[in-house]
Biopython code that builds the backbone (N, CA, C, O; Angstrom):
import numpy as np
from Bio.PDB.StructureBuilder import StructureBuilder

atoms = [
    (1, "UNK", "N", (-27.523, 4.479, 19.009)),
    (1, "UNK", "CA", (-28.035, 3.424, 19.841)),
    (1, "UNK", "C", (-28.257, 2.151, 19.020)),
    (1, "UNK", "O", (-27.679, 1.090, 19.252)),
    (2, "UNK", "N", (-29.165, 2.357, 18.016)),
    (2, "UNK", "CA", (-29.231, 1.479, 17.195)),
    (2, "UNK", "C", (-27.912, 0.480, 16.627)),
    (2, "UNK", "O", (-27.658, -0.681, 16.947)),
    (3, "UNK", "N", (-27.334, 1.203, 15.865)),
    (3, "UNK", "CA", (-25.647, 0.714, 15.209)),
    (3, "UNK", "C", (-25.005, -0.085, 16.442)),
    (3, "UNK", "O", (-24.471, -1.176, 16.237)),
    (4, "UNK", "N", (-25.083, 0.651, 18.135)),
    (4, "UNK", "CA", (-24.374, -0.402, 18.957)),
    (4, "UNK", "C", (-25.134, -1.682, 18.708)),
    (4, "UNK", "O", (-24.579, -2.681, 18.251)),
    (5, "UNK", "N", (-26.499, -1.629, 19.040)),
    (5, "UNK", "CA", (-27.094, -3.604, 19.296)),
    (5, "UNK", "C", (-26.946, -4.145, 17.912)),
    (5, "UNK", "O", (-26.963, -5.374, 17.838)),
    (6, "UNK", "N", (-26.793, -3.422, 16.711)),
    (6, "UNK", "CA", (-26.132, -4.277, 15.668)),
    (6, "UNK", "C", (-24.808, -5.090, 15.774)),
    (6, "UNK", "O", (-24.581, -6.260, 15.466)),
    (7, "UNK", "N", (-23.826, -3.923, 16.414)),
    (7, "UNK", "CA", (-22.488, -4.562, 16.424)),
    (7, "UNK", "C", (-22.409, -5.797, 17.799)),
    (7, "UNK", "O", (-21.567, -6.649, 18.085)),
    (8, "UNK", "N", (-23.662, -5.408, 18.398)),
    (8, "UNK", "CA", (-23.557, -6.279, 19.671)),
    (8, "UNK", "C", (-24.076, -7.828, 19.198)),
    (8, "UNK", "O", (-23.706, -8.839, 19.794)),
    (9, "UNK", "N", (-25.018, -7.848, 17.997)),
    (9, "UNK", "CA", (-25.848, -8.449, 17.562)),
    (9, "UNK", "C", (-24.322, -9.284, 16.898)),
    (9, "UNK", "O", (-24.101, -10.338, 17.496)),
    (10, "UNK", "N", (-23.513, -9.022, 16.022)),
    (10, "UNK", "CA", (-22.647, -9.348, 15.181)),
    (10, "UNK", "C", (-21.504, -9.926, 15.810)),
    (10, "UNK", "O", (-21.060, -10.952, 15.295)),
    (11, "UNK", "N", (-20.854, -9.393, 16.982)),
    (11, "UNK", "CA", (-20.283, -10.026, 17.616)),
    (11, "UNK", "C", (-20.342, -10.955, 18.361)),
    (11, "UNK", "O", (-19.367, -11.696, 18.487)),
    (12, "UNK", "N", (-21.924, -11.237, 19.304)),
    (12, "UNK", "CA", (-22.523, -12.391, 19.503)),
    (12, "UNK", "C", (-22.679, -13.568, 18.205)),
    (12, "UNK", "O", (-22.722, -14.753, 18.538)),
    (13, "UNK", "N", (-22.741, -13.294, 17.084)),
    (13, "UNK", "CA", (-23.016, -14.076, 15.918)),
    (13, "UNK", "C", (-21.465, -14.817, 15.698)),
    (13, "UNK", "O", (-21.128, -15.995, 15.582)),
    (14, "UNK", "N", (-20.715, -13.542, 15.703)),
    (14, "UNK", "CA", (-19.540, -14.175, 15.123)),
    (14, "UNK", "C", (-18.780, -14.926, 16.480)),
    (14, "UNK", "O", (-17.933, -15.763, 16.169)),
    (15, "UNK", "N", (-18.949, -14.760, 17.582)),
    (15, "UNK", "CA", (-18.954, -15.356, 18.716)),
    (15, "UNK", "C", (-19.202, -16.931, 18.547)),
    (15, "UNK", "O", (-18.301, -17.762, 18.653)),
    (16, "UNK", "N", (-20.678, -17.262, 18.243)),
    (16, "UNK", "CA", (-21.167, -18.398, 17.961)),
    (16, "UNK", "C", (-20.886, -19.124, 17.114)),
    (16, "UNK", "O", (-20.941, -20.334, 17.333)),
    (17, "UNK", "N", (-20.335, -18.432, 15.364)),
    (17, "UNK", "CA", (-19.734, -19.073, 14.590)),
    (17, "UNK", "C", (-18.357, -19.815, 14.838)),
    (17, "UNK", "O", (-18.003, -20.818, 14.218)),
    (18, "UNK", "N", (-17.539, -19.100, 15.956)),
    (18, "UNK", "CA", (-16.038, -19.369, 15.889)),
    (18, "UNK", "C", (-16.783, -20.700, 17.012)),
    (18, "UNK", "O", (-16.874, -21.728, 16.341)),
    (19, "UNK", "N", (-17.185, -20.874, 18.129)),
    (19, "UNK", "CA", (-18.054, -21.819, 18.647)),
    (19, "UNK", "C", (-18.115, -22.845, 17.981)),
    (19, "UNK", "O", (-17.477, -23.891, 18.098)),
    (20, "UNK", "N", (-19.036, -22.496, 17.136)),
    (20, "UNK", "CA", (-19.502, -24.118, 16.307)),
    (20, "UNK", "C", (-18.107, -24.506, 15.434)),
    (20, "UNK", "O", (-17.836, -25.704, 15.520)),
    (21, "UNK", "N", (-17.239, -23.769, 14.668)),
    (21, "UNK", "CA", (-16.048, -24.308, 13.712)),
    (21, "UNK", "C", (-15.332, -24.957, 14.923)),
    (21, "UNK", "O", (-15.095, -26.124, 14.611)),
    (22, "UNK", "N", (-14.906, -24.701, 16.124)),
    (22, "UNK", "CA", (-13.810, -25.596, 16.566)),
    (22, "UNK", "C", (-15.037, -26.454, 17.494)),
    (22, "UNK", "O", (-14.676, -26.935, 18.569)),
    (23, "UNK", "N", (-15.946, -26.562, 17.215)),
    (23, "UNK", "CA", (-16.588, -27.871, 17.715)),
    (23, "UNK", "C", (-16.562, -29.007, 16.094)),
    (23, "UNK", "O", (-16.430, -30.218, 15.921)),
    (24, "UNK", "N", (-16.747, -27.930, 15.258)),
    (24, "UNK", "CA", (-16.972, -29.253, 13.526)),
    (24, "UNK", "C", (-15.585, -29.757, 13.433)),
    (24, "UNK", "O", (-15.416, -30.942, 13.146)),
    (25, "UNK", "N", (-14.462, -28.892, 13.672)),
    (25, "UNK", "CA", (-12.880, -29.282, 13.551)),
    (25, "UNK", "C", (-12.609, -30.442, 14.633)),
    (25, "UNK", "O", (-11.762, -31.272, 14.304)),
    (26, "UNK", "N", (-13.214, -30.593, 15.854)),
    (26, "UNK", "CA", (-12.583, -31.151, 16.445)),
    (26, "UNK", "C", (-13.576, -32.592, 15.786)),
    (26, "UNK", "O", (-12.828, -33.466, 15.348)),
    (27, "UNK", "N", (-14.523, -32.805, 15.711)),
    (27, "UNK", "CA", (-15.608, -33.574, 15.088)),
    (27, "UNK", "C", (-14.492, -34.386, 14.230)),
    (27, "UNK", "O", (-13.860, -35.383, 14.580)),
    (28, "UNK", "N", (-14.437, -33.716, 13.086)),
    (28, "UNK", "CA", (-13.778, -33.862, 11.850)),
    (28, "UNK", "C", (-12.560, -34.742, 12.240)),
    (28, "UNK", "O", (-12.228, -35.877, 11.898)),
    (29, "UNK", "N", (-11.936, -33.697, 13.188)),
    (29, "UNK", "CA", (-10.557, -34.584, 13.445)),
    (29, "UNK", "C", (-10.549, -36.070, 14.145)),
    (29, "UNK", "O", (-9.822, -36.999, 13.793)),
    (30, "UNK", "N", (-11.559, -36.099, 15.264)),
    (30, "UNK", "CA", (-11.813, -37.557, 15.821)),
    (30, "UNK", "C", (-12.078, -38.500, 14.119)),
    (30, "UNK", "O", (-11.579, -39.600, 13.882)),
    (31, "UNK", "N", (-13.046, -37.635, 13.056)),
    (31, "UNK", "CA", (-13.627, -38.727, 11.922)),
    (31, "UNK", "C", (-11.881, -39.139, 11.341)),
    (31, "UNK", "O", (-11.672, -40.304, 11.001)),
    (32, "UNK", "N", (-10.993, -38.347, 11.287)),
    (32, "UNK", "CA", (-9.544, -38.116, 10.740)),
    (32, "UNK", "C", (-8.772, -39.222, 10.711)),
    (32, "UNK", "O", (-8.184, -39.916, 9.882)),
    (33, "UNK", "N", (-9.060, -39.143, 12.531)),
    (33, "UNK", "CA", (-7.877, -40.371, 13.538)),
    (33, "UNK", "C", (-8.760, -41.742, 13.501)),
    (33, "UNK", "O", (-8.127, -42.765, 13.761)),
    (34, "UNK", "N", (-10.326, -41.900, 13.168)),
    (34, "UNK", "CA", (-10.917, -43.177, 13.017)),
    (34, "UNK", "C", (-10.463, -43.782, 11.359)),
    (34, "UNK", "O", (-10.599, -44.986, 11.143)),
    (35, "UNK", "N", (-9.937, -42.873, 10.264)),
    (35, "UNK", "CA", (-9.346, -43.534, 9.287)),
    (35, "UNK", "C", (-10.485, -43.263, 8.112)),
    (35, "UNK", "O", (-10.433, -43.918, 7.071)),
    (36, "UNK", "N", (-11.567, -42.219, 8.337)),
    (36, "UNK", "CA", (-12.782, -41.815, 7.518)),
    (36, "UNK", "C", (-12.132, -40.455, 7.118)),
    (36, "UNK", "O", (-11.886, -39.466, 7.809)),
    (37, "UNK", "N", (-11.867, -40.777, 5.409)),
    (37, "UNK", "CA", (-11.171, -39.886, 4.595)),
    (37, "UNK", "C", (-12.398, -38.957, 3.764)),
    (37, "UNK", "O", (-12.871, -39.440, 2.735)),
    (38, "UNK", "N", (-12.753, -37.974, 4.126)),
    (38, "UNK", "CA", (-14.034, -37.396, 3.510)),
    (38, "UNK", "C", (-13.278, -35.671, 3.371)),
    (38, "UNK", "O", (-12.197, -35.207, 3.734)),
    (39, "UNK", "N", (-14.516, -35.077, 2.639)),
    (39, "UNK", "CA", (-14.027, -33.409, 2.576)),
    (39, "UNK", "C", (-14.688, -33.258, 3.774)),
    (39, "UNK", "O", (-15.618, -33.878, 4.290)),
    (40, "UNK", "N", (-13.716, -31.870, 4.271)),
    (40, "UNK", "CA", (-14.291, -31.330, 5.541)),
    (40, "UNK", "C", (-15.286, -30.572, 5.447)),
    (40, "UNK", "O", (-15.382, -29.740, 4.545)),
    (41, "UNK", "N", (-16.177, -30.746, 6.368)),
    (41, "UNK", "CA", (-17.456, -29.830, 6.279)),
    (41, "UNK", "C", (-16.839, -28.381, 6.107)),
    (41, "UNK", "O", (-17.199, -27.811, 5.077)),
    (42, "UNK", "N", (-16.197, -27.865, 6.720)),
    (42, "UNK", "CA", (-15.494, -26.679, 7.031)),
    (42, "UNK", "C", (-15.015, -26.107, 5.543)),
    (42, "UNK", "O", (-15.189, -24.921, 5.263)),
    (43, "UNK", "N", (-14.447, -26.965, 4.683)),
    (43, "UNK", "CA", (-14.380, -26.613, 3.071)),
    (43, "UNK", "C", (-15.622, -26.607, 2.462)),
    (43, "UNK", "O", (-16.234, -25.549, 2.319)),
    (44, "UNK", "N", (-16.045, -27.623, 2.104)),
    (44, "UNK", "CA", (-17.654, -27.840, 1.912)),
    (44, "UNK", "C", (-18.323, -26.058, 1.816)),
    (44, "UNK", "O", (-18.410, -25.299, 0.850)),
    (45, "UNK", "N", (-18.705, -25.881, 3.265)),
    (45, "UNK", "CA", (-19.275, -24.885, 3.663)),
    (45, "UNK", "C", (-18.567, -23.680, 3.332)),
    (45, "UNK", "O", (-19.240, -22.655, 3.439)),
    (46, "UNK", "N", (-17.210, -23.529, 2.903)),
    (46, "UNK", "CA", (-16.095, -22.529, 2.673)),
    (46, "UNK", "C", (-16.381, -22.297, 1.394)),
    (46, "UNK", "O", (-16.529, -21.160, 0.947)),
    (47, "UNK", "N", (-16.486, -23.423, 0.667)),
    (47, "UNK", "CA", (-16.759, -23.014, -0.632)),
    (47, "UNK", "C", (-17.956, -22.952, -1.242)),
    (47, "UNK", "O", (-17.945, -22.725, -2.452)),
    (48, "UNK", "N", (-19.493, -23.170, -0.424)),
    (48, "UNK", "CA", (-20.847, -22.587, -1.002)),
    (48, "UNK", "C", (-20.857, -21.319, -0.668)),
    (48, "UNK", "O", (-21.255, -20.408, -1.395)),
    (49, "UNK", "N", (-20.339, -21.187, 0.652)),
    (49, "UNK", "CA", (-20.170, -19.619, 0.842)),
    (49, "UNK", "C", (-19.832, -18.617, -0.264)),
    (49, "UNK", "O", (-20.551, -17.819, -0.865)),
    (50, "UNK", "N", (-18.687, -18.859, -0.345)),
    (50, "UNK", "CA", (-17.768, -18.049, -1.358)),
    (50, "UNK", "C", (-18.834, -18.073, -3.036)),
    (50, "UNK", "O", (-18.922, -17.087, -3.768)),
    (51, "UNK", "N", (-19.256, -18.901, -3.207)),
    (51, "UNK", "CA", (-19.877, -19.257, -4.568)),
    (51, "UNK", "C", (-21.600, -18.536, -4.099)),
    (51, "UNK", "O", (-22.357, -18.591, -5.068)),
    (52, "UNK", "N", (-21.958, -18.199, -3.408)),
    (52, "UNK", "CA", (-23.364, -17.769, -2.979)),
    (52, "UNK", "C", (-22.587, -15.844, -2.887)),
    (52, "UNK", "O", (-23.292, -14.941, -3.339)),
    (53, "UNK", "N", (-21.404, -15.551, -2.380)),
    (53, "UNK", "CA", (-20.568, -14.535, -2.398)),
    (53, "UNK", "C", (-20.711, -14.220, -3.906)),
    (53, "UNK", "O", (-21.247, -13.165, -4.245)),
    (54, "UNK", "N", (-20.210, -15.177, -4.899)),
    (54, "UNK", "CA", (-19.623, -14.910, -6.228)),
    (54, "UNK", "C", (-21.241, -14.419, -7.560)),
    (54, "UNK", "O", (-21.422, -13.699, -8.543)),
    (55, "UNK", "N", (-21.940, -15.282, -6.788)),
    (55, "UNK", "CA", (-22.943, -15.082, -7.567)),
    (55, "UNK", "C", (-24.001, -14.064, -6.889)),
    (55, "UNK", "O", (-25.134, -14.119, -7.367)),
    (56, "UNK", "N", (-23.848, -13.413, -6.146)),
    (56, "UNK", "CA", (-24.448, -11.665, -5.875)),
    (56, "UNK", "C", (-24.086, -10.981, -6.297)),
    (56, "UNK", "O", (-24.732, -10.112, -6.882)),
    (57, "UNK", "N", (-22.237, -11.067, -6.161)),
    (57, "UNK", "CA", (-21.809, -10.100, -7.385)),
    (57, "UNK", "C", (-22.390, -10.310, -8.598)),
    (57, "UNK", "O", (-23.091, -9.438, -9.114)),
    (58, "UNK", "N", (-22.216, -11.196, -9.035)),
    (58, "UNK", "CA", (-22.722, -11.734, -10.445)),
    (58, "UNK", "C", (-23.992, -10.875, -10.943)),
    (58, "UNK", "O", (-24.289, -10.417, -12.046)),
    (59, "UNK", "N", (-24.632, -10.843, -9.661)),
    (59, "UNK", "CA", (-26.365, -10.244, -9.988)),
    (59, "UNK", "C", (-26.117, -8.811, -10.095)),
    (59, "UNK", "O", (-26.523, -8.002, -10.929)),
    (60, "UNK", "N", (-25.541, -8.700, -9.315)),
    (60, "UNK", "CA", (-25.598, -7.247, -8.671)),
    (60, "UNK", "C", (-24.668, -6.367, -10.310)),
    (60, "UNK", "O", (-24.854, -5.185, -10.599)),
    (61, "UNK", "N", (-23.914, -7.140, -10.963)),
    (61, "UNK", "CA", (-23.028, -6.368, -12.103)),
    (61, "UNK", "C", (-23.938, -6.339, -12.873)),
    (61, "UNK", "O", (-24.213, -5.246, -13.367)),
    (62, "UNK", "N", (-24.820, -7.665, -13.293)),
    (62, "UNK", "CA", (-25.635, -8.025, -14.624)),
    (62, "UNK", "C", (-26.613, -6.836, -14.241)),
    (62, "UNK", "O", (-26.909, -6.077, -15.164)),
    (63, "UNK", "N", (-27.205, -6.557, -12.854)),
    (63, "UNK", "CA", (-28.369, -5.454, -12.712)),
    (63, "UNK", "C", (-27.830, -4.090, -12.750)),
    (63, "UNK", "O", (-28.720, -3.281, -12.487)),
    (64, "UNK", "N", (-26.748, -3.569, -12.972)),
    (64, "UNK", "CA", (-26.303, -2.445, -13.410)),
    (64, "UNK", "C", (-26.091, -2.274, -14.504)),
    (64, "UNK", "O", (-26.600, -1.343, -15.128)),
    (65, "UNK", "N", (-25.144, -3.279, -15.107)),
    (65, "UNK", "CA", (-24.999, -3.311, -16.994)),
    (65, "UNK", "C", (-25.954, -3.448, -17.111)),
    (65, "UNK", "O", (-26.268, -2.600, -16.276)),
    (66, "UNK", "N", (-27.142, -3.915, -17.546)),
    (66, "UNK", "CA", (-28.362, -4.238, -18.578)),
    (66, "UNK", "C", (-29.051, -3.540, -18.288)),
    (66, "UNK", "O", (-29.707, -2.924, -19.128)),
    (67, "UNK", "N", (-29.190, -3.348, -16.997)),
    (67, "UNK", "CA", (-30.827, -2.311, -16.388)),
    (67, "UNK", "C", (-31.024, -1.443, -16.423)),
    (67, "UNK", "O", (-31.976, -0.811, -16.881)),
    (68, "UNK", "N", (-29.426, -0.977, -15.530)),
    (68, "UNK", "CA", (-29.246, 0.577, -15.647)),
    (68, "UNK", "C", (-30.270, 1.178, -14.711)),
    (68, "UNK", "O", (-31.142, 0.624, -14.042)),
    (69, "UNK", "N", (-29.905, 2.605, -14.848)),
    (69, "UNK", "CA", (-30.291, 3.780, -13.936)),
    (69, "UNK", "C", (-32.483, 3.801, -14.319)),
    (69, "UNK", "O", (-33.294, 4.418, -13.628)),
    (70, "UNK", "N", (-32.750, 3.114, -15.307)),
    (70, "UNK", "CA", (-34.360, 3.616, -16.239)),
    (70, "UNK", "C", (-34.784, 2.649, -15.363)),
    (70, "UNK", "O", (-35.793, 3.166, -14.883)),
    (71, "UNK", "N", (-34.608, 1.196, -14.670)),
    (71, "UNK", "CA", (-35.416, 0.026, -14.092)),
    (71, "UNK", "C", (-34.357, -0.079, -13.086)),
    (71, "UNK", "O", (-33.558, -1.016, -13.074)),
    (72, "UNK", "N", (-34.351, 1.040, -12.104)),
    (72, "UNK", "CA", (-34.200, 0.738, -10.635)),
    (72, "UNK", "C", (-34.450, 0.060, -9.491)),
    (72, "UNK", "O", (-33.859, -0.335, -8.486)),
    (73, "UNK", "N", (-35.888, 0.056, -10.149)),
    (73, "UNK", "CA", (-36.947, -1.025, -8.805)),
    (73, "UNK", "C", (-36.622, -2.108, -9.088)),
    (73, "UNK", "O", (-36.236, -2.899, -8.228)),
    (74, "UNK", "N", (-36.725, -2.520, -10.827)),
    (74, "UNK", "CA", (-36.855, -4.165, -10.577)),
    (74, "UNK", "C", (-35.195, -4.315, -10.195)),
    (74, "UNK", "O", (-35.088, -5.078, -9.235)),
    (75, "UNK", "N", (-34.083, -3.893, -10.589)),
    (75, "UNK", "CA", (-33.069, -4.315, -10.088)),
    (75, "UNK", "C", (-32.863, -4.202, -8.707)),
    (75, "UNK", "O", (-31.833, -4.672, -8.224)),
    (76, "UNK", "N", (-33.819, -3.565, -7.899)),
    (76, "UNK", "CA", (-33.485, -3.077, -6.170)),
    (76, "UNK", "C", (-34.412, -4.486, -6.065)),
    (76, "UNK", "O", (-33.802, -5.366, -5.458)),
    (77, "UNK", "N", (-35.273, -4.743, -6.362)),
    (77, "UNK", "CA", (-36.194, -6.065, -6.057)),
    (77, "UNK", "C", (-35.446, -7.419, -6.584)),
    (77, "UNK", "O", (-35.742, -8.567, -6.251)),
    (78, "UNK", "N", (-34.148, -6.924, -7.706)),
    (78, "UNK", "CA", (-33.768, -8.484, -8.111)),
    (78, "UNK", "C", (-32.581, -8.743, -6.772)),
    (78, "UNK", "O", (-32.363, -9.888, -6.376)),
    (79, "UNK", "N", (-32.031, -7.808, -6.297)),
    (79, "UNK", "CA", (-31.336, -8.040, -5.614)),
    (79, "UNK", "C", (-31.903, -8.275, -4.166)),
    (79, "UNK", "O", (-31.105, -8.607, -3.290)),
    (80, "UNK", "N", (-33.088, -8.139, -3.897)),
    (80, "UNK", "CA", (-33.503, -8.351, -2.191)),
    (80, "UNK", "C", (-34.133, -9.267, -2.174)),
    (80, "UNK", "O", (-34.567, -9.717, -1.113)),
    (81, "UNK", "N", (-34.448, -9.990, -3.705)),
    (81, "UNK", "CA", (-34.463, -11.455, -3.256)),
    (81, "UNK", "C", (-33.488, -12.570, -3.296)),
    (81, "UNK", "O", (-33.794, -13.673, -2.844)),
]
sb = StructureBuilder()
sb.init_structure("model")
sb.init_model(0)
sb.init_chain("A")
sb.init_seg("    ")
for serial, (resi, resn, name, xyz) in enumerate(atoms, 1):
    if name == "N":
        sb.init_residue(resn, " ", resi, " ")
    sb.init_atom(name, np.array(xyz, "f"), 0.0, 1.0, " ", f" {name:<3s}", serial, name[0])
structure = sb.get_structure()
């Protein structure tokens, strides 16, 4: 029961995301055709993503190499914040 209103939860989300990108694209494109040469929000946002992505891994390797299996908690606590 649970796992469904997650996926129901997720597909409403990702619902809303695809929503807002072809509302910022079309945005973007009117800024395009007015002759305002800027980065697209849509990259912008593509690439903090990916770099907020890159650096969990980051945490998540450094809290296995160094910590190891002896300081579990603080690495379960470095990662849930």
């Amino acid at each position: 029961m649970k796992v469904n209103a997650v996926r129901q939860m997720l597909d409403r989300m990702n619902q809303e995301i695809e929503n807002l990108r072809k509302i910022l694209g079309a945005h973007e494109d009117k800024m395009t055709e007015a002759g305002l040469l800027a980065e697209s929000h849509r990259e912008i946002l593509d690439k903090q993503f990916w770099a907020a992505v890159r650096i969990a891994g980051n945490v998540r390797c450094f809290c296995r190499e160094r910590l190891g299996a002896s300081r579990r908690e603080t690495c379960s606590l470095m990662l849930e914040s």
